[in-house]
C-alpha positions in Angstrom: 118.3 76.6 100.2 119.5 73.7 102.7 118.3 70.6 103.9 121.5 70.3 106.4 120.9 68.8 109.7 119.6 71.3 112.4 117.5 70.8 115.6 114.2 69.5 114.3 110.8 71.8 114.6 109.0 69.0 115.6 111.4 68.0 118.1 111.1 68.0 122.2 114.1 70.1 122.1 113.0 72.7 120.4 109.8 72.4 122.1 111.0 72.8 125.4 113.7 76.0 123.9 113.1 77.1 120.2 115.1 80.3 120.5 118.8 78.2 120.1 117.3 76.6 116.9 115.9 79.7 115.6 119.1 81.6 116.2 121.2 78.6 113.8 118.3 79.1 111.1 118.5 82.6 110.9 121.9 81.6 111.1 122.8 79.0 108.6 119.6 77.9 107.2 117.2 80.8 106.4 115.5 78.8 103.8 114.9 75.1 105.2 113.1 72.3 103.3 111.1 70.7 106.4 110.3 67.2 104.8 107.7 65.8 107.2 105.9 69.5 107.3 105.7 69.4 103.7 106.8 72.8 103.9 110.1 76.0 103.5 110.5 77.6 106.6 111.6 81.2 106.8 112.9 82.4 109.8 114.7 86.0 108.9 113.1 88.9 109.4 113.2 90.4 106.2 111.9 87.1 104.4 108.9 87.1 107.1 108.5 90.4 106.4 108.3 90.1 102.5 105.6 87.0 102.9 103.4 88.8 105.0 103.7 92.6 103.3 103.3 90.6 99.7 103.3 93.3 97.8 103.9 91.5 94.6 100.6 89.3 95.1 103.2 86.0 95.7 101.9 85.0 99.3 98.0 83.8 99.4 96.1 82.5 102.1 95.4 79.5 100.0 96.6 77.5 102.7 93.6 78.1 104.8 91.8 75.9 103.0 93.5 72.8 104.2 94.7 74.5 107.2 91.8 76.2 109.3 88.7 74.9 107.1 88.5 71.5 108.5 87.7 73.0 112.2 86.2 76.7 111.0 84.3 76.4 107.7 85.2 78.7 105.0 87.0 82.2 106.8 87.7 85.5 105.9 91.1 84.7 106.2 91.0 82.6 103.2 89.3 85.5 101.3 91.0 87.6 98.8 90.7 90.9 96.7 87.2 92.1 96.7 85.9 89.5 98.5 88.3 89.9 101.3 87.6 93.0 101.5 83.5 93.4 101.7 84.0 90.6 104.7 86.8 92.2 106.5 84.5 96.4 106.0 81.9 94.0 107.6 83.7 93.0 110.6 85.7 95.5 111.2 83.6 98.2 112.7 83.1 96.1 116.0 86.9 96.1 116.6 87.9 99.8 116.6 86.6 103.1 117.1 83.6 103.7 118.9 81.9 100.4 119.0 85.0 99.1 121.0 85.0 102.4 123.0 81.5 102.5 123.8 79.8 99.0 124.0 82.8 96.4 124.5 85.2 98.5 126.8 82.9 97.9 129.0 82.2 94.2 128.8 85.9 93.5 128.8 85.9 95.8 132.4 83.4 94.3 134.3 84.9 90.5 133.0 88.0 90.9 134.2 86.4 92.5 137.7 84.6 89.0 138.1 87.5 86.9 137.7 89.5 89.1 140.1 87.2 89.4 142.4 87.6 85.4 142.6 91.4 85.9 144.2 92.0 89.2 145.3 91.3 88.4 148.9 93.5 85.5 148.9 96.9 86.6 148.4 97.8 84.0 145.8 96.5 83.1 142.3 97.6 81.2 139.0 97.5 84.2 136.6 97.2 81.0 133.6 94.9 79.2 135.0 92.6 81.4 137.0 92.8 84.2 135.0 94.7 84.3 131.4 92.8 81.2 129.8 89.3 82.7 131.2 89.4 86.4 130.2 89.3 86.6 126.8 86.9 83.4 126.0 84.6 85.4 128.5 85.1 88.5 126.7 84.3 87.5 123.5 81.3 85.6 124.2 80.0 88.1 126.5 80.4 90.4 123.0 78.3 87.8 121.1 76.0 87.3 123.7 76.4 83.8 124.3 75.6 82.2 127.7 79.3 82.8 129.2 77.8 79.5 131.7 79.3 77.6 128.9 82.9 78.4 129.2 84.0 75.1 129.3 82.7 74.2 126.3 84.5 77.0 124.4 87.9 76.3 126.1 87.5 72.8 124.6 86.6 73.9 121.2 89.5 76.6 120.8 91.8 74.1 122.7 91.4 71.3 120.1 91.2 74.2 117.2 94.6 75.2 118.0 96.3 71.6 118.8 94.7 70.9 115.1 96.3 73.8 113.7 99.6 72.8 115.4 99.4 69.4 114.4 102.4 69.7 112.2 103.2 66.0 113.0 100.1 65.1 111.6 98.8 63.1 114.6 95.1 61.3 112.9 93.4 61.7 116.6 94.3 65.5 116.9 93.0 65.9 113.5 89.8 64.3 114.4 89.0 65.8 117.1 89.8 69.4 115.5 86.9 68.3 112.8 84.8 67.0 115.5 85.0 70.8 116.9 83.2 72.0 113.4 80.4 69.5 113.5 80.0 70.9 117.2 80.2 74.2 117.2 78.0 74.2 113.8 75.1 72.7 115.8 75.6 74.7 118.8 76.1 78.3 116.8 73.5 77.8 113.8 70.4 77.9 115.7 71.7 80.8 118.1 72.4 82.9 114.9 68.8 82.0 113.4 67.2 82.8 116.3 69.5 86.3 116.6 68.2 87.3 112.7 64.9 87.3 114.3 65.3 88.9 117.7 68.3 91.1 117.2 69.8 92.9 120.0 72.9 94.8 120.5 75.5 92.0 120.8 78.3 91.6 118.2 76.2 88.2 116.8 73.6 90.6 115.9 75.2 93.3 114.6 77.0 90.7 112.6 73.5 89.4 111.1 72.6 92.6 110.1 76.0 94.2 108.8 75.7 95.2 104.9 78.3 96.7 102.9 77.8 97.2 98.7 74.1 95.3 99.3 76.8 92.0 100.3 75.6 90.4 104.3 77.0 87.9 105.4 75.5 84.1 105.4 74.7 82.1 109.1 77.8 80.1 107.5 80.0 83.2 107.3 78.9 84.3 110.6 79.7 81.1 112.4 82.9 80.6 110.8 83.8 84.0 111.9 82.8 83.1 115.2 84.7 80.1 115.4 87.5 81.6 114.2 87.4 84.8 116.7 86.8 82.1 119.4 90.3 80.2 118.5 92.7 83.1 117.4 91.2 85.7 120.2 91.0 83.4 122.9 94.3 81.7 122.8 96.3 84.5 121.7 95.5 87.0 124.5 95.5 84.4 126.7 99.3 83.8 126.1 99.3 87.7 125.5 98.8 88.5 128.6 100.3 85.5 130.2 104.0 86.2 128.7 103.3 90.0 129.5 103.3 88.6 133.6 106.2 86.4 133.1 108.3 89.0 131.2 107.7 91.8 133.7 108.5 89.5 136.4 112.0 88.4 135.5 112.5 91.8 135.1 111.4 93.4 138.7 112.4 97.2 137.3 110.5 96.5 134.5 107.7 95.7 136.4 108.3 98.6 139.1 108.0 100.8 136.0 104.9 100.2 134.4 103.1 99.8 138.0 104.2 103.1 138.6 103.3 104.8 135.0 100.4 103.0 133.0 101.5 104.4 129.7 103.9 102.0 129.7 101.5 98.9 129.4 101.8 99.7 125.8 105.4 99.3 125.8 105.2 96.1 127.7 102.8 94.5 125.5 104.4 95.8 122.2 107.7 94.1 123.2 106.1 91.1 124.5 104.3 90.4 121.7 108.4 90.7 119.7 109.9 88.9 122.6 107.6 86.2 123.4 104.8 86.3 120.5 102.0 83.7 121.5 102.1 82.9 117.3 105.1 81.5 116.7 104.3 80.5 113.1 102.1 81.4 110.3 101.9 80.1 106.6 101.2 81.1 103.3 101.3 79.4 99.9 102.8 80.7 96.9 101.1 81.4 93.8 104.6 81.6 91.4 108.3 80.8 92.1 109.8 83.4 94.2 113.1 84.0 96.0 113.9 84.5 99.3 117.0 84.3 101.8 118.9 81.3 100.7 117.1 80.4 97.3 114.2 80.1 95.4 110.9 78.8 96.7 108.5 77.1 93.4 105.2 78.1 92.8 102.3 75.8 95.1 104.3 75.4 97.9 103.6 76.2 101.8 105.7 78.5 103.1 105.9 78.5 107.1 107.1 82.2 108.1 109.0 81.5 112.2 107.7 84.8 113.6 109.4 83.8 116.7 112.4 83.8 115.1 112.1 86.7 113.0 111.0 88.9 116.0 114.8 87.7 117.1 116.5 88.6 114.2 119.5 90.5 115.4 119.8 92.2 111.9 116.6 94.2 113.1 116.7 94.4 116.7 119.9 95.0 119.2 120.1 92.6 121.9 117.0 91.0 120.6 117.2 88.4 123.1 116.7 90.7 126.0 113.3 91.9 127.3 113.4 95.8 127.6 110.5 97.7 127.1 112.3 100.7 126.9 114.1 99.8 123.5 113.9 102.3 121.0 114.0 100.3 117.7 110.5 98.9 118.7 107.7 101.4 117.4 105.1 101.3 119.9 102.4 103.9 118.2 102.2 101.8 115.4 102.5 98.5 117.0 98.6 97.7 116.9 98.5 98.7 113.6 99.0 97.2 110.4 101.9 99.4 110.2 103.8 97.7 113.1 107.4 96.5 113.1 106.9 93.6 115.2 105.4 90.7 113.0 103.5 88.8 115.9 99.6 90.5 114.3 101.1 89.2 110.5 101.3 92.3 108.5 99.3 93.8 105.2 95.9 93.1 104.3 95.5 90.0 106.6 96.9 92.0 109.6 94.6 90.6 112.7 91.8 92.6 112.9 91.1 91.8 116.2 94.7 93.6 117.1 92.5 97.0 119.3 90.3 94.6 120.9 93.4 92.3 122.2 95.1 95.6 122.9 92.0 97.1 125.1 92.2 93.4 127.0 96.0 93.4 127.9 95.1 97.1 128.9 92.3 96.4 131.2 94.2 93.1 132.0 97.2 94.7 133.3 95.6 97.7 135.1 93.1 96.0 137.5 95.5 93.0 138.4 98.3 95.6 139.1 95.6 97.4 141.1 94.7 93.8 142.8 98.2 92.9 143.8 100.5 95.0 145.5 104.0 93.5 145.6 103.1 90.7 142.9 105.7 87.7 142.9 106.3 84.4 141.6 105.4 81.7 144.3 108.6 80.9 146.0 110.7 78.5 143.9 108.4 78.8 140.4 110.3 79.6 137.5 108.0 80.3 134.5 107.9 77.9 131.8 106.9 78.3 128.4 105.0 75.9 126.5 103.9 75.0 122.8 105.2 74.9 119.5 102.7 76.7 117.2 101.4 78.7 119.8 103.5 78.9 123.2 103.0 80.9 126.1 103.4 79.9 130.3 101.3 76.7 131.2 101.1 78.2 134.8 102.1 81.8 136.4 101.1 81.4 140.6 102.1 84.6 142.5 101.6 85.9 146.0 100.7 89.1 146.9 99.2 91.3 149.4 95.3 90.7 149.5 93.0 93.6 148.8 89.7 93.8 149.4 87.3 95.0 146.9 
């Protein structure tokens, strides 16, 4: 384990291009003491790997407690064993198999229609802002049956959610603001999910209030925190999802010529996006007893930050990893929405994101109807893409011209 000088995490340099300092980590320093993060940071493959797989019961979520419980109440993802696993059997169902076939494939259809049908007869459009950030806050309250009129109120919550959970600087008005969100969302949510109890329809909020597994439901707590949290990690996360995905295939115009022609290839695309440009770049875990990794020993009690934007670079795993190719064959793409994947960007193991189908059905739908909307897509002349973000990162803007189509 080192503590030798390397670009700083919390630096504007690596802000503004992590990938050199990831590549000296992986490097030189695969087990870093980060002093003002209070934290060892992993950044091989392998060692993220290990953390998230945790097969010897090492890495816990104990973290969450400091870490997402000030803005979200108690979540699932600070659950473990049994407990984790009535929670997760009771959320699950909505995000796979038929319910997502049936009653949400739909939903996330006719969303991303409306916000197309915004642009398409212009010939010009910011896929970030008119598009990317709205989608998936849409979907998902359109799934819960919330009143999607108040957008903008969502946006702010999961904005200030995820600048609280990237506050690795520790900035006091960031972190007030993120446990302003709870009090807010607590009072706007609770009486919703009363009132859902006792006129249930056939929204995910109500499906939610009446879910039972082993006699166990769960609480209006449970179900706002879950809400909250699915609010934060689905919005943002697609959002850059399917941002990066835009920005990728067009700094790669035969990528882009491929998947347009063949749509089986969206999977591709968004499998190596999601190793190439992950909107997570971190996650952390705490350990319950001394363990080793790459370059040392790591005690018991301490916060382990795992660099999945690193690892997803590692060049021990992946050849060329710092090309974009969505025709490499040392990415598995059948498995890649699955907690069997090879990419780390959905965590792996029992905490692998169980919103992972519904984010892959959006970047689906995504990709289809705005490649349908926009014949010859391109960047706006003289726009070069630009990622943002530390914790999460992804474009701040993506304009592009293209022929308009009517509806």
């Amino acid at each position: 384990m080192s503590t030798q000088p390397v670009p700083d995490i919390l630096s504007p340099e690596f802000a503004a291009d992590p990938y050199p300092v990831y590549r000296a980590l992986r490097s030189d320093v695969p087990l870093l003491w980060h002093e003002a993060m209070q934290s060892y940071v992993v950044s091989r493959y392998e060692d993220v790997e290990e953390v998230f797989k945790d097969k010897q019961s090492v890495f816990t979520t104990d973290n969450y407690d400091w870490q997402l419980e000030p803005v979200h109440g108690k979540t699932i993802l600070q659950l473990s064993g049994r407990e984790h696993a009535v929670r997760r059997a009771l959320v699950a169902p909505a995000f796979r198999g038929s319910d997502l076939q049936n009653t949400f494939l739909p939903v996330i259809a006719r969303n991303s229609r409306e916000l197309i049908d915004a642009f398409r007869g212009r010939g010009s459009a910011d896929l970030v802002g008119e598009y990317a950030t709205r989608f998936p806050v849409h979907v998902i309250a359109d799934m819960l049956g919330l009143d999607k009129a108040d957008h903008a109120r969502f946006h702010g919550w999961y904005t200030s959610v995820i600048a609280f959970l990237g506050n690795l600087a520790g900035d006091p008005e960031v972190a007030a603001a993120g446990e302003r969100t709870r009090v807010e969302f607590a009072a706007y949510m609770l009486p919703i999910i009363e009132k859902r109890r006792e006129n249930p329809g056939d929204d995910l909020l109500s499906r939610l209030c009446a879910a039972e597994v082993d006699g166990v439901r769960m609480s209006d707590e449970d179900i706002k925190a879950f809400c909250s949290l699915l609010l934060a990690a689905g919005g943002e996360t697609t959002d850059k999802a399917i941002a990066g995905m835009f920005a990728n295939l067009l700094a790669n115009p035969d990528q882009l010529a491929a998947v347009r022609e063949d749509r089986s290839l969206i999977d591709r695309a968004f499998a190596e996006t999601l190793r190439f440009t992950p909107p997570v770049h971190m996650i952390m875990r705490q350990t319950a007893a001394e363990v080793e990794l790459s370059g040392g020993v790591v005690p018991a009690g301490a916060t382990v930050t795992c660099l999945i934007g690193a690892a997803n670079r590692d060049g021990s795993r992946y050849a060329d990893p710092d090309r974009f190719d969505i025709f490499r064959d040392d990415l598995t793409t059948t498995t890649a929405f699955s907690a069997a994947a090879d990419h780390l960007a959905f965590a792996l193991g029992r905490h692998f994101c169980v919103g992972a189908l519904l984010a892959k059905a959006e970047v689906e739908t995504a990709v289809n109807q705005l490649l349908d909307a926009m014949p010859d897509l391109r960047l706006a002349d003289g726009f070069v893409p630009r990622e943002e973000g530390v914790f999460t990162r992804g474009p701040k803007a993506l304009p592009v011209t293209f022929t308009p189509v009517s509806g």
